[in-house]
Structures are given as structure tokens and as C-alpha cells.
C-alpha distance (Angstrom), angle and dihedral (degrees) to the residues before:
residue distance angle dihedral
X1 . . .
X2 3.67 . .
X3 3.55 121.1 .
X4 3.82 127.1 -152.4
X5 4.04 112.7 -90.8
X6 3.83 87.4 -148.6
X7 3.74 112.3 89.4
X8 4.23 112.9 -130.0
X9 3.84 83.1 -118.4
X10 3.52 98.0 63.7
X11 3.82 98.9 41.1
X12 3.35 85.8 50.6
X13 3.97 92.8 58.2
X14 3.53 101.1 38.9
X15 4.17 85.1 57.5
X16 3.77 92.9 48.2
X17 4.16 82.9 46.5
X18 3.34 87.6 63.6
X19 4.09 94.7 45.2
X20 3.68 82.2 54.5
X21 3.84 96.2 42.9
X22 3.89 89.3 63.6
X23 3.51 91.3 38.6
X24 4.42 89.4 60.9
X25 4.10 80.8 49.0
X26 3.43 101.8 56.5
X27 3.66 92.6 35.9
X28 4.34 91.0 52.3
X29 3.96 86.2 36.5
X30 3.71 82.3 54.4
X31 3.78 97.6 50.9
X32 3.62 86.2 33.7
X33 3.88 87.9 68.2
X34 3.67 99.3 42.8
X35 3.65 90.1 53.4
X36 3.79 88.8 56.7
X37 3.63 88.3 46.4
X38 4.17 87.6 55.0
X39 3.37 89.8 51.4
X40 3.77 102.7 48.8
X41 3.93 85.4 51.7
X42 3.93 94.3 37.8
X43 4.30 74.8 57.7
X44 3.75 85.7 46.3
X45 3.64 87.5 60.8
X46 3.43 113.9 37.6
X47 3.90 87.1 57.7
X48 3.85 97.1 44.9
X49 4.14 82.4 51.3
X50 3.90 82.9 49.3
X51 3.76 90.6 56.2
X52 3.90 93.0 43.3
X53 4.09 95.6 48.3
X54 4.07 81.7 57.8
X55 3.83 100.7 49.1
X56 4.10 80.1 46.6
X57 3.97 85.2 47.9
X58 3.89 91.6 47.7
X59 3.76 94.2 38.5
X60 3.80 87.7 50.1
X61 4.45 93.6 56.7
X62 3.91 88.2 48.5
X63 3.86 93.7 54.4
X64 3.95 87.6 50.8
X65 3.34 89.6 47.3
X66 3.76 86.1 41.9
X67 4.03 89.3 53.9
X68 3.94 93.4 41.8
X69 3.98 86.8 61.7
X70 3.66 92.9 37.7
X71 3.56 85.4 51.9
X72 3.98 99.5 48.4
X73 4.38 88.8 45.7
X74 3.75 86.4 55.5
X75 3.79 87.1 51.3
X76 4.00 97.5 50.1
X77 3.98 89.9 40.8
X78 3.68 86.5 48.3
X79 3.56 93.5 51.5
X80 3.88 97.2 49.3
X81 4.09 98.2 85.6
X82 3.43 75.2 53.9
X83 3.76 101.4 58.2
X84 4.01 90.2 36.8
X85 3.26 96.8 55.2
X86 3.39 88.5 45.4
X87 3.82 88.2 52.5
X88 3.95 97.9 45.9
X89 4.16 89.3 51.1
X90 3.92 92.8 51.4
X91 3.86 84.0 41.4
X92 3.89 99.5 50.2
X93 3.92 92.8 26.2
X94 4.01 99.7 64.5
X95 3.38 126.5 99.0
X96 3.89 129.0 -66.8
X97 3.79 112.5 -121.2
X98 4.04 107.7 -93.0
X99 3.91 95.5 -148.3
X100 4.01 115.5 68.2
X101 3.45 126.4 -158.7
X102 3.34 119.2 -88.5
X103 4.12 100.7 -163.5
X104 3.32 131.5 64.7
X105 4.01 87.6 -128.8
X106 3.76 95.9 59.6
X107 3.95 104.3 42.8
X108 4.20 87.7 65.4
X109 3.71 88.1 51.4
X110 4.21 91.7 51.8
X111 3.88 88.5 34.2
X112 3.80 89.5 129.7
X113 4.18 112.1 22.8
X114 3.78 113.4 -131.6
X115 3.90 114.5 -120.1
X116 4.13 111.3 -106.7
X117 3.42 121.4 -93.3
X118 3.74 109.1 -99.5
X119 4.16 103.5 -145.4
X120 3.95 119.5 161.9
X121 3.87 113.0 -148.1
X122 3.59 118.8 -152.0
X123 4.52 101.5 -121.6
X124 3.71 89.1 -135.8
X125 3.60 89.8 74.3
X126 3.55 93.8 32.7
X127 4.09 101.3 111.4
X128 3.90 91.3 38.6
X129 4.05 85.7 60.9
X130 3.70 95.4 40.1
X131 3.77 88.5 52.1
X132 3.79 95.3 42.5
X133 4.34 81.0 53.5
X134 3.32 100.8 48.6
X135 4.13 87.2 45.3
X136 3.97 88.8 54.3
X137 4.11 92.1 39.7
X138 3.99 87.9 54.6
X139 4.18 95.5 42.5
X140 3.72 81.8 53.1
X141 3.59 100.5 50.2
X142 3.61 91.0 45.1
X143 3.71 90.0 51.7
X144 4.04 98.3 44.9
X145 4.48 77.7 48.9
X146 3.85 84.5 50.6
X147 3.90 95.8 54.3
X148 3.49 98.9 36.3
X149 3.77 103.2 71.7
């Protein structure tokens, strides 16, 4: 009779080697899968931070734009004491009337002179206007001669 040269002990461990063989495989096969799973939501992130960084990007050129305006309405409302003061000097500063009234009736009316009426007139159609005045300055004249016999 021939008897086995392998000890039981030893076939016994080799078989539980293997138990434990496919045990580490599932285990690494395991991690190997949640690994891929970090990754694919480590992706996930970096291109959601992407997107964010150019909202933050696009958000950052409106505010300049945003303090470029600010910046040019704090100019103009800057330069309005400027430009009513201005105003209120050429109002106050003109002339006085030459002629004064003469009856009783009329110097209540022009008790308190109203300022002159500030109007800038483009000088390209300067000549066109002072020939349309003196035009209107001669029909009245000949119209106040007319009714004055």
C-alpha cells in the first residue's frame, strides 16, 4: 500500500490558501471598484468646480463693469453743484431790465424780474436764426407802423 507523501496538514492549508486567495480578490476587486467610483465623482467635481470658477470669472467682469458705471454716476452727480451754481450765477448775474414801469399797474406785475432763459444754439444754424429774427423784428415793426396811424 502506498500512502500519500503529503501530510493531511498541509493539504489542508494549501485548500484553505486558496479560500483565502479568492477572498484577497474579491476584497481588492472590491476596493478596486470603489476607487473607480472616487474617481468618477473626483471627475464629477473637478468639472462642476470648472463651471463655478467661470460664473465667478463672469460675475467678476460685470462688477467692473458695475464699478466703471458706478464710478461715471458719481462723476455726473458730482458735477451737478457745479452746473447749478453755474446756472443760478448766469441766472442772478444778467442784466436788469433798462426800461421801468411807468404805471402803477405794471410795476406789481414785474415786482420780482424772472431770471433769462438760458438756451444754447447750435452756430451752424446761427445765420438762418438771425435772419429768421431780423425777418420777424421787421414784420413787427411794419405792423406796430400799420396800426399806429
Amino acid at each position: 500500500m502506498s500512502y500519500p507523501t503529503r501530510s493531511l496538514s498541509t493539504h489542508m492549508r494549501a485548500q484553505s490558501g486558496i479560500g483565502a486567495s479568492s477572498g484577497q480578490q474579491s476584497a481588492l476587486s472590491a476596493r478596486i471598484e470603489e476607487k473607480r467610483a472616487e474617481l468618477e465623482h473626483l471627475k464629477e467635481l473637478k468639472d462642476l468646480s470648472g463651471a463655478v470658477a467661470s460664473q465667478m470669472e463672469a460675475l467678476e467682469q460685470k462688477l467692473s463693469t458695475l464699478t466703471d458705471g458706478t464710478e461715471a454716476i458719481a462723476a455726473v452727480i458730482g458735477n451737478w453743484h457745479n452746473v447749478l451754481g453755474a446756472i443760478n450765477m448766469a441766472s442772478t448775474k444778467l442784466a436788469k431790465p433798462a426800461s421801468a414801469p411807468t404805471n402803477e399797474d405794471e410795476e406789481h406785475d414785474t415786482d420780482v424780474p424772472l431770471p433769462e432763459t438760458l438756451v444754447r444754439i447750435p452756430t451752424e444754424h446761427a445765420p438762418t436764426l438771425h435772419a429768421q429774427t431780423e425777418n420777424m423784428e421787421a414784420a413787427a415793426a411794419e405792423d406796430a407802423s400799420m396800426a399806429s396811424p
